[in-house]
C-alpha positions in Angstrom: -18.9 7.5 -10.2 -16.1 6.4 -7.3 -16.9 2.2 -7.0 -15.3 0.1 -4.4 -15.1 -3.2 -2.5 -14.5 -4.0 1.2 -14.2 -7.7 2.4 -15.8 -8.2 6.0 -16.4 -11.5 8.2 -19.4 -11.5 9.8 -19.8 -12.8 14.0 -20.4 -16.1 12.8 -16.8 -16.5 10.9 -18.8 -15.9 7.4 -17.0 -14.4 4.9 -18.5 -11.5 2.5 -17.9 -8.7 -0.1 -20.1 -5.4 0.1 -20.1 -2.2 -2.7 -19.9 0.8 -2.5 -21.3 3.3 -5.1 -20.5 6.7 -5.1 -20.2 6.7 -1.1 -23.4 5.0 -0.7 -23.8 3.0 2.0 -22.4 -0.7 1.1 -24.5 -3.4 -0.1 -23.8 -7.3 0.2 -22.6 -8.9 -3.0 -25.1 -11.7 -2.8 -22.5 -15.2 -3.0 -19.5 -13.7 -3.1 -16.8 -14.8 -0.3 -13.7 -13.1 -1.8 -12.5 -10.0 -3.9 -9.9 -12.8 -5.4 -13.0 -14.9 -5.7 -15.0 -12.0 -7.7 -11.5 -11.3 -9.9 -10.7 -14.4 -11.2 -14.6 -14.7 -12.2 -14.4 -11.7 -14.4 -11.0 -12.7 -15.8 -12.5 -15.8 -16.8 -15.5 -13.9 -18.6 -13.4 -11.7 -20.1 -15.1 -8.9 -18.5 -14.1 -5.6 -16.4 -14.2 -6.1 -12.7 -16.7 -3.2 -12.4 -18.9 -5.1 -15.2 -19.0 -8.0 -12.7 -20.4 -6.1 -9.8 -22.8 -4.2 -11.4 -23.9 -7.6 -13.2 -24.1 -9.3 -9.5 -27.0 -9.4 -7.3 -26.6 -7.0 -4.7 -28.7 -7.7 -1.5 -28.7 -5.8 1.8 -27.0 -2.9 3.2 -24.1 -4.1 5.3 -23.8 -2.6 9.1 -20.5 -2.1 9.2 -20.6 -1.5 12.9 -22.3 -5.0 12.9 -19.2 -7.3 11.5 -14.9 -6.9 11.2 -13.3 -5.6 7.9 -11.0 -7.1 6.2 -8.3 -6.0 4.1 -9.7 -5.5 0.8 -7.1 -8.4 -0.9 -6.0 -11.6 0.6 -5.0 -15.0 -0.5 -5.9 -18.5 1.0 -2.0 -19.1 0.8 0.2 -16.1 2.4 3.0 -17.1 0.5 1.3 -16.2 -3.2 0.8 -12.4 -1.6 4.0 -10.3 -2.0 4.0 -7.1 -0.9 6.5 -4.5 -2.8 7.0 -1.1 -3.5 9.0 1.8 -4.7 10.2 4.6 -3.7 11.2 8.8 -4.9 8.5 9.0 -7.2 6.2 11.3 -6.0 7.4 15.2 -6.5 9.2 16.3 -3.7 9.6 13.0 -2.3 13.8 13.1 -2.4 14.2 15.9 -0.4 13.5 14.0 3.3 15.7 10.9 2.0 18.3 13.3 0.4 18.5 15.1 3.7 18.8 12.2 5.5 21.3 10.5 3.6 23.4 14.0 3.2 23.6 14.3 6.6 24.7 11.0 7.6 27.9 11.2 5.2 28.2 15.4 6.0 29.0 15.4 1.9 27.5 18.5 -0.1 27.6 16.7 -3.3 24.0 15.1 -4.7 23.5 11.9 -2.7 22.1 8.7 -4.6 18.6 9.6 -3.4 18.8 12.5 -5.2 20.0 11.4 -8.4 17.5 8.8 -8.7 14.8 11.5 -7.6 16.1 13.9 -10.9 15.9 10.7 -12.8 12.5 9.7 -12.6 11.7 13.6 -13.3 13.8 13.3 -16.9 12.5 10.0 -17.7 9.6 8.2 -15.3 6.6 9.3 -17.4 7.7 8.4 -21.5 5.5 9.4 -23.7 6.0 6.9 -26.9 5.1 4.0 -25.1 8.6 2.7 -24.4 9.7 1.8 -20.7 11.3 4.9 -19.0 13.6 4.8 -16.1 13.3 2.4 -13.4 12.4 3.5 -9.8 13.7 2.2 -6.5 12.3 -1.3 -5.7 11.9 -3.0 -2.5 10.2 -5.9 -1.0 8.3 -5.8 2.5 7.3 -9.3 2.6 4.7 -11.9 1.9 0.6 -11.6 3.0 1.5 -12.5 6.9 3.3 -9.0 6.6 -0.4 -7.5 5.6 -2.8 -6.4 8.8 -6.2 -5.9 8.6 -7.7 -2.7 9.2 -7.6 -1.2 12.8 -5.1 -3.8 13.5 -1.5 -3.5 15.5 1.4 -2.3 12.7 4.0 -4.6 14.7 7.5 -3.5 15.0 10.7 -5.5 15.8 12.0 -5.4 18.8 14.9 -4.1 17.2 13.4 -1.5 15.5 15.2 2.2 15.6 12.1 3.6 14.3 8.5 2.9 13.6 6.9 5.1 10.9 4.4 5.6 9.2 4.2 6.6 5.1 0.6 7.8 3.5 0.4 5.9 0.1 -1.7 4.7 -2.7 -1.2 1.2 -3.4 -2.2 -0.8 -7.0 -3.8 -4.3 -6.3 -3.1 -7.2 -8.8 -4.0 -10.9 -9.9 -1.8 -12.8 -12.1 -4.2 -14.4 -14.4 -3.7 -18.0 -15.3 -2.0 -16.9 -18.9 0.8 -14.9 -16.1 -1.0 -11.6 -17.5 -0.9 -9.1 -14.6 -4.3 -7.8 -14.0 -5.0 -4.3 -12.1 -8.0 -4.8 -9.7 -8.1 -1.6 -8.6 -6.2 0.8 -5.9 -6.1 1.0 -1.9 -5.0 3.5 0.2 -2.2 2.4 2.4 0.3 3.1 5.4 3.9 1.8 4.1 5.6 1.2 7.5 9.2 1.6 7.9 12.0 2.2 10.0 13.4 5.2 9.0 16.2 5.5 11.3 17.6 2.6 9.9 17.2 3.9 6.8 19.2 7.2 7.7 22.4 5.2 8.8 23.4 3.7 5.5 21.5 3.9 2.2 22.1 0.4 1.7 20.2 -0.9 4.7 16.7 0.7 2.9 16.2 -2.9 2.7 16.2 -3.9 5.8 13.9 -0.9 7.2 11.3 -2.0 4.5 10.4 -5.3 6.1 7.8 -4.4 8.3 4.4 -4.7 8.5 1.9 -2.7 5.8 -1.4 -1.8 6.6 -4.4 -1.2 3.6 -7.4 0.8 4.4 -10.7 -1.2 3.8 -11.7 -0.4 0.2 -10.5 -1.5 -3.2 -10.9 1.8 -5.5 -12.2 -0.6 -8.8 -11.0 1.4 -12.2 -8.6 4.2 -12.8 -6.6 6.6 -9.9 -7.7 10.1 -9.7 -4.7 12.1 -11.7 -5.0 14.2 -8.4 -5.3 12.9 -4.8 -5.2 14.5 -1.7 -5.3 13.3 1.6 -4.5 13.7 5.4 -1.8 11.9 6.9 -2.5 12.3 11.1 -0.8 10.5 14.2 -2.9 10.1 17.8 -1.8 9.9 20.7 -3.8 9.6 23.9 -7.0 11.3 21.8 -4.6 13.8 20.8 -3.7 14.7 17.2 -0.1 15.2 17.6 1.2 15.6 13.6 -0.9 16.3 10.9 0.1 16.7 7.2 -1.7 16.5 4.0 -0.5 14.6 1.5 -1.0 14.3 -2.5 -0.9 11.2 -4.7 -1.7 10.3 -8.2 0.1 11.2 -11.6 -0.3 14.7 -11.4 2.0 15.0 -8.2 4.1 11.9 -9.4 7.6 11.6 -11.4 6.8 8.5 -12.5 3.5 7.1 -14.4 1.9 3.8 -13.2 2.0 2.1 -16.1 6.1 3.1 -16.2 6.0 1.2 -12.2 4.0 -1.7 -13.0 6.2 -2.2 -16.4 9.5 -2.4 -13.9 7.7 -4.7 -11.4 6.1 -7.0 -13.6 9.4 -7.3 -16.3 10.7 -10.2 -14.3 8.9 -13.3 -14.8 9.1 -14.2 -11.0 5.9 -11.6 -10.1 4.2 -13.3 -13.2 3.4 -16.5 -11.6 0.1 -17.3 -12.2 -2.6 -16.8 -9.0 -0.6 -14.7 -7.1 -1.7 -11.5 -5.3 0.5 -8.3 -5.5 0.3 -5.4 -3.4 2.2 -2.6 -5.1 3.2 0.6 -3.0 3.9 3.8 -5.5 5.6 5.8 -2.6 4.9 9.2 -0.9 6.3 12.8 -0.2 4.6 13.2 3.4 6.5 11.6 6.7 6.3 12.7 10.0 10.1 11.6 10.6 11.0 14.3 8.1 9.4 16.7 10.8 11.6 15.8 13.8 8.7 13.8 15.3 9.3 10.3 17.4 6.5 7.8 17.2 5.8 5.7 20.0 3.8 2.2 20.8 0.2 3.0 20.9 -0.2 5.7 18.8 -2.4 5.5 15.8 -1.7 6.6 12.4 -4.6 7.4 10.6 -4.6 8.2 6.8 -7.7 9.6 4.8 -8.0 10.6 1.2 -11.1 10.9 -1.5 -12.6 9.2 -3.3 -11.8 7.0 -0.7 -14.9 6.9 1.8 -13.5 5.1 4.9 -9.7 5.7 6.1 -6.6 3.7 7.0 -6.3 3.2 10.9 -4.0 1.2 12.8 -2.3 1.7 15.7 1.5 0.8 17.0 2.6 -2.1 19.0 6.3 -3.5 19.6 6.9 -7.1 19.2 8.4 -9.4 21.5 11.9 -9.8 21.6 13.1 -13.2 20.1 16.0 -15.1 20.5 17.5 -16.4 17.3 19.6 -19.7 17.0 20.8 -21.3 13.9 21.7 -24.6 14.4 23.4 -26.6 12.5 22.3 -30.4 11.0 
């Protein structure tokens, strides 16, 4: 039975956290301001998450037309929310980058992408229990990097591309021991600059700090093996791309527990308190198709058991002019 949280503020400022049940309409979790709030309570009873909720008081139905969702993680502090991810770890997710990358250096032989793609198929789901291969890492930033649902995805102003990628993404807490804890799962849009990305492997760095958009609802438990979804771009009222899209283990090269083993193995994203916001990648990107976003359309991504989807629509920043000066 599918359970999940959305945070909402209500037109008076008031924060709140509703449930949902097996797509039943949401109902207010009497007390409750935060999903970090709700966390670190069951961590300090020693309990599930799930346990917590269905232990809580749960009062009236929540009009979601009536008040503004929130993502479904946040932190009082930005700076304790990182947002990270990896990358070629979904099956058939190397063959857009090794495309790319191939044709940008016009060499037949296996590009990097490639080989760390056939990697994670030898090694990214062990079955003993040790560590397998490591993915591709990258960081997009800290929480002021995260937007709230139905919320402008900025890009730079010197941004070659604005893209969008249809992922699952695993929510943590660091508990006060510097235990990771899973909270749950949210479906996400990774944004990236892909173009970027195409004219030198080694700039995947740079086309990774962007903006990241969740869709309202923390999944609580354990990812379906199987997840499919719709990936979709709008322009004008128009559906202009459309693509489905499949997640979870059974469509992956790696296993969660293999990701979240190379993420949390450095002490740094063990700090006790912080959030994390853990992408697990994707096989499904308009760029692969040939197709050009623009500002103003909307990507929208949708995906069971997931009830409500991930919307957000394109804006361009300002430009900015940079000065270092020197003290």
């Amino acid at each position: 039975m599918p359970l999940s949280l959305v945070q909402f503020q209500d037109r008076e400022g008031r924060r709140g956290v509703a449930v949902i049940v097996d797509g039943a309409p949401p109902r207010v979790l009497e007390g409750v301001a935060s999903v970090r709030q709700l966390a670190k309570a069951a961590i300090a009873a020693g309990i599930k998450l799930k346990d917590r909720i269905t232990a809580h008081d749960s009062g009236s139905v929540l009009d979601l037309s009536a008040v503004t969702l929130l993502s479904p993680i946040d932190h009082d502090d930005t700076a304790h929310l990182l947002l990270t991810g990896t990358g070629l770890t979904h099956l058939g997710s190397a063959e857009g980058r090794d495309k790319m990358h191939r044709s940008a250096v016009e060499n037949p032989a296996p590009t990097d992408s490639m080989k760390m793609f056939l990697m994670g198929v030898e090694g990214g789901k062990p079955q003993n229990g040790d560590p397998g291969v490591q993915p591709e890492w990258f960081y997009k930033g800290d929480g002021s990097m995260l937007v709230a649902p139905g919320a402008p995805l900025l890009s730079p102003s010197f941004a070659l591309d604005a893209g969008e990628e249809p992922e699952i993404a695993g929510i943590y807490l660091i508990g006060d021991d510097g235990t990771p804890v899973r909270l749950g799962f949210a479906l996400a849009n990774e944004f990236s600059d892909h173009v970027t990305e195409r004219g030198n492997y080694l700039w995947l760095a740079h086309s990774k700090l962007r903006n990241a958009a969740l869709g309202p609802e923390l999944l609580v438990g354990e990812l379906p093996d199987d997840v499919r979804g719709t990936s979709r771009i709008i322009r004008d009222g128009q559906t202009i791309w459309e693509k489905p899209f499949l997640s979870g283990e059974a469509n992956m090269s790696h296993s969660i527990a293999n990701l979240e083993h190379h993420h949390f193995k450095y002490g740094l994203f063990r700090r006790p308190g912080d959030i994390h916001v853990h992408f697990f990648g994707t096989a499904t990107l308009s760029f692969s198709g040939g197709v050009t976003t623009q500002e103003g359309d909307v990507f929208e991504i949708e995906a069971a058991p997931f009830t409500l989807p991930v919307r957000n629509p394109i804006a361009v920043e300002a430009l900015v002019a940079i000065a270092v000066k020197a003290l």
